[in-house]
C-alpha positions in Angstrom: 1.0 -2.1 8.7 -2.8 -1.5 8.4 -2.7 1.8 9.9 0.0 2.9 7.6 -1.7 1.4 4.9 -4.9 3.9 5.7 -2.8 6.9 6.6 -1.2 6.5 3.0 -5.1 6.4 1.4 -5.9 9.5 3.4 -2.7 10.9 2.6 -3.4 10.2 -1.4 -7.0 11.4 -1.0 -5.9 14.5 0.5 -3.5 15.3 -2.3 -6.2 14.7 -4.9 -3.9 15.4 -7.9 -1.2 13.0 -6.5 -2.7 9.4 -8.0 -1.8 11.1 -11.5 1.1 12.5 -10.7 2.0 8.9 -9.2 0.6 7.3 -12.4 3.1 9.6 -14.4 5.9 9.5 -12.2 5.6 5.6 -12.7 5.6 5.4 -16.3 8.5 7.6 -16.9 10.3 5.6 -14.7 10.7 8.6 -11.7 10.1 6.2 -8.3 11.1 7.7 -5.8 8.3 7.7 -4.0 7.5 4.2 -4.2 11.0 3.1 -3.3 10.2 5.7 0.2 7.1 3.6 0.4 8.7 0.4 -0.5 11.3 1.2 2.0 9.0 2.0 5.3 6.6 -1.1 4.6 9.8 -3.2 4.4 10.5 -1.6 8.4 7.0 -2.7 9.4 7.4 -5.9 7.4 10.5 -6.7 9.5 8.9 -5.5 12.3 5.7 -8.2 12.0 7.3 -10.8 10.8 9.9 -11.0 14.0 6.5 -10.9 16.5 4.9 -13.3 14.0 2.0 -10.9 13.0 2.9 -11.0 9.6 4.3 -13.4 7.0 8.1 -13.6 6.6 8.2 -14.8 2.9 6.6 -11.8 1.7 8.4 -9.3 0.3 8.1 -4.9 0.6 8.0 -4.4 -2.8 5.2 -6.9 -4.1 2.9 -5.5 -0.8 4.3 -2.2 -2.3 2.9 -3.8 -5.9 -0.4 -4.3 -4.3 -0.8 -1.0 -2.3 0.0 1.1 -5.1 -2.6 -1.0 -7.0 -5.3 -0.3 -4.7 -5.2 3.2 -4.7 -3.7 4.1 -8.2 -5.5 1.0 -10.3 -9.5 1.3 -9.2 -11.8 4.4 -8.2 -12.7 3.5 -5.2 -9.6 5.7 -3.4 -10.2 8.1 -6.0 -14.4 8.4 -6.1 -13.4 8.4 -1.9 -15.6 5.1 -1.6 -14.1 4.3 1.8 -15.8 0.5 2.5 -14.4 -0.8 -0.6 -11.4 0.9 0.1 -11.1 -0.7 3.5 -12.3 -3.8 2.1 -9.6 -3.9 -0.9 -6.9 -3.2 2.0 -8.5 -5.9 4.6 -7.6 -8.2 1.7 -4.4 -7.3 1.3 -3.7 -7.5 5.1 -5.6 -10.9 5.0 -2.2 -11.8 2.3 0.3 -10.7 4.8 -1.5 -12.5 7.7 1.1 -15.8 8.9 -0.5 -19.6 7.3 -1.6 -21.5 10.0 
């Protein structure tokens, strides 16, 4: 999840004009792209959650929520500050991790 999670970042970062064509496609209501996203981290949400790496009351489209949050709602994805980046994401992984 983590690693998907980065390559998404880097993918977003590469495409510098993506987070406002993202921002746009969002408020006109276009989503395809987050229902793609939504879709693969509900696979590695399934995925985790049957080898117990990940929490199984959680579901792909508030992670999706959170993701999309990260990289379209602060500057640090686009000013390419990378530890607070990482940071923001180690807390959401921290969200998905199983309750002891």
């Amino acid at each position: 999840m983590r690693a998907f999670m980065d390559r998404y970042v880097q993918f977003v970062q590469a495409k510098r004009g993506m987070v406002a064509a993202l921002r746009a496609g969002s408020a006109s209501g276009r989503i395809t792209t987050r229902e793609r996203i939504t879709a693969a981290l509900a696979v590695l949400l399934e995925a985790g959650a049957r080898d117990g790496s990940l929490r199984s009351d959680v579901c792909a489209e508030d992670i999706g929520v959170k993701l999309f949050g990260i990289v379209l709602g602060g500057p640090a994805v686009a000013d390419g500050d990378a530890r607070r980046t990482a940071r923001l994401l180690d807390l959401l992984m921290d969200a998905l991790r199983p309750r002891d």
